[in-house]
C-alpha positions as CSV (number, residue, x, y, z in Angstrom):
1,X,5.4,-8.7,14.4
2,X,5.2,-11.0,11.5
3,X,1.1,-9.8,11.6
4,X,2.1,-6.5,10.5
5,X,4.6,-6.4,8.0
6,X,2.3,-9.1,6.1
7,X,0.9,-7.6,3.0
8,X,-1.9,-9.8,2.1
9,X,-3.0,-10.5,5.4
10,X,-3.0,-6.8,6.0
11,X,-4.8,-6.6,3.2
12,X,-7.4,-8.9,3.9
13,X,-8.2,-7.5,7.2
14,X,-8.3,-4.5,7.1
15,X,-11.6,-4.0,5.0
16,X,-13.5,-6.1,7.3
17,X,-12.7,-3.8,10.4
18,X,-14.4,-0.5,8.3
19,X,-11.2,0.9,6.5
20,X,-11.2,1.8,2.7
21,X,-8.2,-0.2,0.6
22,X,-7.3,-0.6,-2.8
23,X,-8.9,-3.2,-5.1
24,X,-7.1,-6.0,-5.5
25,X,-7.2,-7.9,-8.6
26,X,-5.3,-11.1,-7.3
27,X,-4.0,-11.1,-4.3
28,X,-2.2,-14.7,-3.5
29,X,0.2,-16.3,-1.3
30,X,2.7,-18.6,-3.3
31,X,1.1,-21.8,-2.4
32,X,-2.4,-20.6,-3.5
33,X,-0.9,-20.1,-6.8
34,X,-0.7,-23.8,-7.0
35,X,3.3,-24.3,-5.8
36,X,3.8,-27.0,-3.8
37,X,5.9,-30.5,-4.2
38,X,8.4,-28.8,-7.1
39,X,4.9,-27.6,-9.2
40,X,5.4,-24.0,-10.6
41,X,3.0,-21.9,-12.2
42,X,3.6,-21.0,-16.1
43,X,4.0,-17.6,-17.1
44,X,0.1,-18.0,-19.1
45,X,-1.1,-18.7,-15.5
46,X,-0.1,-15.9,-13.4
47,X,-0.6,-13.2,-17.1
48,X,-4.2,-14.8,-16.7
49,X,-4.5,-13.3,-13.0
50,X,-3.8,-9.4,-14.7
51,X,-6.2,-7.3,-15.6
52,X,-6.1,-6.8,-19.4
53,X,-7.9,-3.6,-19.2
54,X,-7.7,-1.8,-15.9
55,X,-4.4,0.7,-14.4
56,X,-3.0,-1.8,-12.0
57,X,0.0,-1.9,-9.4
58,X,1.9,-5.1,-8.7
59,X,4.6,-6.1,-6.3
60,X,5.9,-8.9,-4.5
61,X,3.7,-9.1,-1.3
62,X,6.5,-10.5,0.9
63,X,9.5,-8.0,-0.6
64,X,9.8,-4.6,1.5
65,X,9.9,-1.1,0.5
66,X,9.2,0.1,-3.3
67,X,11.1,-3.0,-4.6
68,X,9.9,-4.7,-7.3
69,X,7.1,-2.3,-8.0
70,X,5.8,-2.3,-11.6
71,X,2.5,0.4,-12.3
72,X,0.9,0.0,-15.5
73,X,-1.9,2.6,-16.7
74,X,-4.4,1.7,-18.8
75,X,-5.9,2.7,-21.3
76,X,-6.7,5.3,-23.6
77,X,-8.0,5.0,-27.1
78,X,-6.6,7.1,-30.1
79,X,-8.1,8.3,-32.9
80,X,-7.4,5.2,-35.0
81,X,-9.3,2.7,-32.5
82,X,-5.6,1.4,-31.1
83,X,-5.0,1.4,-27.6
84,X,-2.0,3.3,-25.7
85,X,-1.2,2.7,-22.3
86,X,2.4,3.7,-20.0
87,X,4.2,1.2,-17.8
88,X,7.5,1.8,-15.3
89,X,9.4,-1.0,-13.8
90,X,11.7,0.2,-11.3
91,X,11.6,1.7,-7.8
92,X,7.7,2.2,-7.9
93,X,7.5,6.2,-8.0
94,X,4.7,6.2,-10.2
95,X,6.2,7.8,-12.8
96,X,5.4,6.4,-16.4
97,X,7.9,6.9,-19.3
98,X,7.5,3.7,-21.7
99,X,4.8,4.1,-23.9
100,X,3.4,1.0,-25.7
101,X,0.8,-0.2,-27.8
102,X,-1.4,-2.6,-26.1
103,X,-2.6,-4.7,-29.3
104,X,1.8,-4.6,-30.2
105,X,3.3,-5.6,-27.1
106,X,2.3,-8.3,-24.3
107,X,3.1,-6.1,-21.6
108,X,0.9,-8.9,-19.4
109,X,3.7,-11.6,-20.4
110,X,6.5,-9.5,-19.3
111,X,4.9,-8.5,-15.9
112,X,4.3,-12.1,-15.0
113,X,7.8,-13.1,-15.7
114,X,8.9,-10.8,-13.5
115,X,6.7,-11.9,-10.8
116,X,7.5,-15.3,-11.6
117,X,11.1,-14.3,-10.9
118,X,9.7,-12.5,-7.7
119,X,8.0,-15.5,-6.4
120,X,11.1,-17.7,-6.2
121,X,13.8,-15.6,-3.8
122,X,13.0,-14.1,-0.6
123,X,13.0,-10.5,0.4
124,X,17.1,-9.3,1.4
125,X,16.5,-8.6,5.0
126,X,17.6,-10.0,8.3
127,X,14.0,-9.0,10.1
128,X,12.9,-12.4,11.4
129,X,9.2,-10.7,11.3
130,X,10.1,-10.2,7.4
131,X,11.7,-13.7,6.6
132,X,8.7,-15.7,8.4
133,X,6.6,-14.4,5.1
134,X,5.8,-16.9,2.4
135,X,6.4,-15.4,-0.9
136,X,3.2,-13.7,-2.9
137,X,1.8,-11.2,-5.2
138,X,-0.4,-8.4,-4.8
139,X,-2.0,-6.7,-8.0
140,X,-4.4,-3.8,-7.2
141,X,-5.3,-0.4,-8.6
142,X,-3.5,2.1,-8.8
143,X,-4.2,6.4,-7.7
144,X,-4.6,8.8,-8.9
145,X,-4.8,12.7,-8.5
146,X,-8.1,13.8,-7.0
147,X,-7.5,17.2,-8.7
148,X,-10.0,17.7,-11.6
149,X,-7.7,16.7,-14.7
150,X,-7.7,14.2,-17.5
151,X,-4.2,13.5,-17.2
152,X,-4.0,10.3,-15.4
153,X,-0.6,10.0,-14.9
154,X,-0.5,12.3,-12.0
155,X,-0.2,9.8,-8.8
156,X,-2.2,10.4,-5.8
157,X,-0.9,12.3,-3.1
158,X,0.6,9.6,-0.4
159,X,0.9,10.3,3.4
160,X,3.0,8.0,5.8
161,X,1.8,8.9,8.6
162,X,4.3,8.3,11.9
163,X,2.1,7.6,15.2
164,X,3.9,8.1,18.8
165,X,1.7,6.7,21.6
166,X,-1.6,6.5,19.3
167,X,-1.0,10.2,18.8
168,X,-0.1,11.3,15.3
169,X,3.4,12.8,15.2
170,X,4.0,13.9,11.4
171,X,2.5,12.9,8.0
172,X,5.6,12.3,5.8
173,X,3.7,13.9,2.1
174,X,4.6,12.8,-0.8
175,X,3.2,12.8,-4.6
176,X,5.0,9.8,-6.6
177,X,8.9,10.7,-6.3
178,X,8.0,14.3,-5.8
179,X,8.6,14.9,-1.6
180,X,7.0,17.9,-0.4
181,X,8.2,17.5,3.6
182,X,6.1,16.8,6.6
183,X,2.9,17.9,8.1
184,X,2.1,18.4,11.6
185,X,-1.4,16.8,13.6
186,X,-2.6,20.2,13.4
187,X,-2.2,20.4,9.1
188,X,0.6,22.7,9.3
189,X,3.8,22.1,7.4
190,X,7.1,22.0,9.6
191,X,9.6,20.9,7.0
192,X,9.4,21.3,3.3
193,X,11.9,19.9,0.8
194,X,14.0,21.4,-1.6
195,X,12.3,19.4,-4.9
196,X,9.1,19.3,-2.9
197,X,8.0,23.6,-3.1
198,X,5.1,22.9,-6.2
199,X,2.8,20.4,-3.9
200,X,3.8,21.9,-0.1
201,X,0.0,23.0,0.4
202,X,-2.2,20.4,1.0
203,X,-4.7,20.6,-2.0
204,X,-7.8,22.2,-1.0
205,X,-9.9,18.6,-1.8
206,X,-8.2,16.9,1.3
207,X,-9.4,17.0,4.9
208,X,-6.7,16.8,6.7
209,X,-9.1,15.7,10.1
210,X,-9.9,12.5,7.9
211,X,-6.3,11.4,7.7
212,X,-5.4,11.9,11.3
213,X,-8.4,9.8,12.3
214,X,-7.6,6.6,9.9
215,X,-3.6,7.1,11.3
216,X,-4.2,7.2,15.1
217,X,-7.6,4.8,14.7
218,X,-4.9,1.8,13.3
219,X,-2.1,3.1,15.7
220,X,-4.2,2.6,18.5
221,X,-2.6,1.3,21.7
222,X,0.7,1.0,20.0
223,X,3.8,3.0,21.2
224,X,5.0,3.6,17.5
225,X,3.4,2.8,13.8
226,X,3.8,3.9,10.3
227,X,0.1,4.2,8.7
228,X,0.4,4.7,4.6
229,X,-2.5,6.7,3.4
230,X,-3.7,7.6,-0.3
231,X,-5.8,10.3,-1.2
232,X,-7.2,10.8,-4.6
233,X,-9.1,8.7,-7.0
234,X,-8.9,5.0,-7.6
235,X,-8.6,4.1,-11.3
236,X,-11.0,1.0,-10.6
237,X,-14.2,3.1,-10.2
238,X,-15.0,3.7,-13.6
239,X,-16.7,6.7,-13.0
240,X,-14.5,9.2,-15.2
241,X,-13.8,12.1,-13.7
242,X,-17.0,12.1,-11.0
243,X,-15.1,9.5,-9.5
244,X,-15.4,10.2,-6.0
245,X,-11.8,11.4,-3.3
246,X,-11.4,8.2,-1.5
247,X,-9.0,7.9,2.2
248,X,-7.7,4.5,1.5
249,X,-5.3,2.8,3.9
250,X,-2.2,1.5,1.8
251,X,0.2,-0.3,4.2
252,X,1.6,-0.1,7.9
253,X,5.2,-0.6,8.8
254,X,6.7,-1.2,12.0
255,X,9.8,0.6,10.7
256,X,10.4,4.0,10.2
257,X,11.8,4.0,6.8
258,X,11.3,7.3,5.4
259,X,14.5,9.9,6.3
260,X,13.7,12.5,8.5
261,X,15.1,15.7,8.7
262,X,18.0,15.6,11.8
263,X,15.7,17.6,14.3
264,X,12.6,16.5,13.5
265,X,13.9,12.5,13.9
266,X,15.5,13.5,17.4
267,X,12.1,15.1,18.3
268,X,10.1,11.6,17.2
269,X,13.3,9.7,19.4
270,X,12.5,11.9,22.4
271,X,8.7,11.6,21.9
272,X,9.0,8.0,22.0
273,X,11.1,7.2,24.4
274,X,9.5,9.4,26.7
275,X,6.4,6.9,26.7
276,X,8.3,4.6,27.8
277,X,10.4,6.8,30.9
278,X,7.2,8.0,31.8
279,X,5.6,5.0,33.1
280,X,2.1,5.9,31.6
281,X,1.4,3.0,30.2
282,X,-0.7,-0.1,30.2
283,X,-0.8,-3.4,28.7
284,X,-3.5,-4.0,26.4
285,X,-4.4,-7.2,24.6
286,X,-3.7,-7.4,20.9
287,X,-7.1,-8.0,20.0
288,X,-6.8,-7.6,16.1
289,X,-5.0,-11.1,15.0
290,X,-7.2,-13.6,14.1
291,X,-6.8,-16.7,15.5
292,X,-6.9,-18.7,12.4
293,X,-4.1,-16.6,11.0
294,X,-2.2,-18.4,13.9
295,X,-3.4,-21.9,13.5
296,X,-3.1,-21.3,9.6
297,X,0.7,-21.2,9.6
298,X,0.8,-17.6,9.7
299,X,-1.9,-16.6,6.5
300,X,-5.4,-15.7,6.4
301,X,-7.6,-18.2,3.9
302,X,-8.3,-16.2,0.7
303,X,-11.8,-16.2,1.4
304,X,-11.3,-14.3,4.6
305,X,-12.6,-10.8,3.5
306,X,-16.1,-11.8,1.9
307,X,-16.8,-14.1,5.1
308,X,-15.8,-11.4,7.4
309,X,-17.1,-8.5,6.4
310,X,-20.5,-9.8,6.3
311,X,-20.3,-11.5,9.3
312,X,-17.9,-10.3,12.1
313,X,-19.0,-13.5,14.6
314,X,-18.1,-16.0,12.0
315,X,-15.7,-18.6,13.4
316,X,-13.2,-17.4,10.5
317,X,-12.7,-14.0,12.2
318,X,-12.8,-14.3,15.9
C-alpha cells in the first residue's frame, strides 16, 4: 500500500504510463537533498530549489491531507516596474490573502524554512503504509481557472473522484475551499452543499466523459480508489490566457477522506461491500510497481521519469 500513498513515486510514474501531471519544480526525497550521516541542508540550499518567478505549490511529500500546504502566485508587474505576488500558508485551500512585494520580502527564505521544518518530523498517523515514507518535498505549479479571466487567483476546479470496482461512484467537486457537492458517472449532481450553490454546474469548458475515463483508467482492477483530478490551466505554460484546459491527475488515496453526505456514504458502503458478497471477482496481478521501487528501499531514482517515458522496456521501468 506504501506504493500508493507515495507522493513522489506517484509522481514520477504516472507520466510515463500516458497521464497529464503537474510540473514539478523539485521534487526530492530527503536523502536526495543531501541528508545523510547528521548532514542537513541550509535554508540557501533548499530556497535555491524554488522557483523565483513561477506560481508554485509546495508541501511535504510524505505528510497527508492539505497539511503543510503553502501556494504562492507569481507575478504581476505594476505600473512602477515592482513586482506583486500573494502567498497563503495554512490548510492549502488556495486562497491568497497576504500580499507582498517580491523585490521587499524573501518570501523564498521563509518557504524553505518551513520545509526545512517539514523535512525533520514525520507525518501524525498510525497507517503503517504512511509511516514506511521517507520524508520529502514536492514543489509544482499551481491551477488555475480555465474560465477566460485575468484574475489568477481563482483555483482550478478539483474532482476527487471515488471508484467502486473500477466503476466511478461520485466525483467529490470542489473549487479551492469552495465545496459545490458530488457528481454522479452520468454528470449529474446528486448532492450540492449549502456554501457550494455559485459553482454547482459544471462549467461548460469541462468534459465530464474525460474525467470519468482518467478516474476508472487508474482505478482499474481495484475494489476502491480515490483519483484527484484538476481541471483548468497550469500556471507553468506561459501562454497567457490561450493557455490550453488540461485533465491533470493530482493524487490517489486509498482512503476516503472527504465527508460524505449520510446516504450517499451508506450507498458507496453497500456498493462496496457488495463486490466482495458477490463473489465476482478475480485476482489480478499488480502489474504497475516497478521493480526497482522494491529493490530501491521503497523509492523510484529521480531519473525515473525522463528514462521511462522514452523508453518503456528500459531495465529502470520493468
Amino acid at each position: 500500500l506504501t506504493w500508493y500513498v507515495d507522493k513522489i513515486a506517484q509522481k514520477r510514474w504516472t507520466p510515463t504510463v500516458g497521464y497529464d501531471v503537474p510540473h514539478s519544480f523539485p521534487l526530492r526525497h530527503k536523502t536526495e537533498l543531501g541528508y545523510s550521516n547528521g548532514k542537513k541542508n541550509s535554508i540557501e540550499d533548499i530556497k535555491k530549489l524554488l522557483p523565483e518567478d513561477d506560481s508554485f505549490v509546495d508541501k511535504a511529500s510524505h505528510f497527508s491531507g492539505a497539511r503543510s500546504v503553502r501556494i504562492v502566485e507569481c507575478c504581476k508587474r505594476k505600473s512602477d516596474g515592482s513586482q506583486i505576488g500573494r502567498m497563503n500558508g495554512g490548510h492549502g485551500y488556495q486562497t491568497l490573502e497576504d500580499v507582498f512585494y517580491l523585490h521587499k520580502r524573501d518570501y523564498r527564505s521563509q518557504i524553505a524554512r518551513h520545509l526545512m521544518t517539514d523535512l525533520e518530523h514525520q507525518d501524525m498517523t498510525t497507517e503503517d503504509a504512511q509511516l514506511r515514507l521517507e520524508q520529502g518535498m514536492l514543489v509544482e505549479e499551481r491551477f488555475l481557472s480555465g474560465e477566460e479571466k485575468e484574475d489568477d487567483k481563482i483555483p482550478a476546479l478539483e474532482f476527487k473522484c471515488f471508484v467502486i470496482w473500477s466503476r466511478l461512484f461520485a466525483c467529490h467537486y470542489r473549487r479551492g475551499a469552495l465545496i459545490a457537492g458530488y457528481y454522479n458517472r452520468e454528470g449529474a449532481l446528486i448532492h450540492k452543499k449549502p456554501d457550494g450553490a455559485d459553482i454547482a454546474s459544471l462549467p461548460v469548458y469541462v468534459d465530464w466523459s474525460r474525467v470519468v475515463e482518467i478516474a476508472e483508467r487508474r482505478a482499474a482492477h481495484m475494489d476502491q480508489l480515490r483519483v484527484d483530478i484538476y481541471v483548468g490551466r497550469g500556471s507553468y505554460d506561459r501562454k497567457g490566457r490561450d493557455r490550453p484546459i488540461r485533465y491533470v491527475l493530482s493524487e490517489v488515496e486509498m482512503e476516503q477522506t472527504s465527508s460524505f453526505d449520510h446516504d450517499l456514504k451508506e450507498e458507496g458502503t453497500r456498493l462496496w461491500i457488495a463486490g466482495y458478497k458477490i463473489g465476482n471477482n478475480q485476482i489480478v496481478p499488480n502489474t504497475e510497481v516497478p521493480r526497482v521501487y522494491v529493490e530501491n528501499g521503497l523509492r523510484l531514482p529521480s531519473n525515473y521519469t525522463e528514462v521511462c517515458t522514452n523508453d518503456r522496456d528500459a531495465h529502470l521501468c520493468i
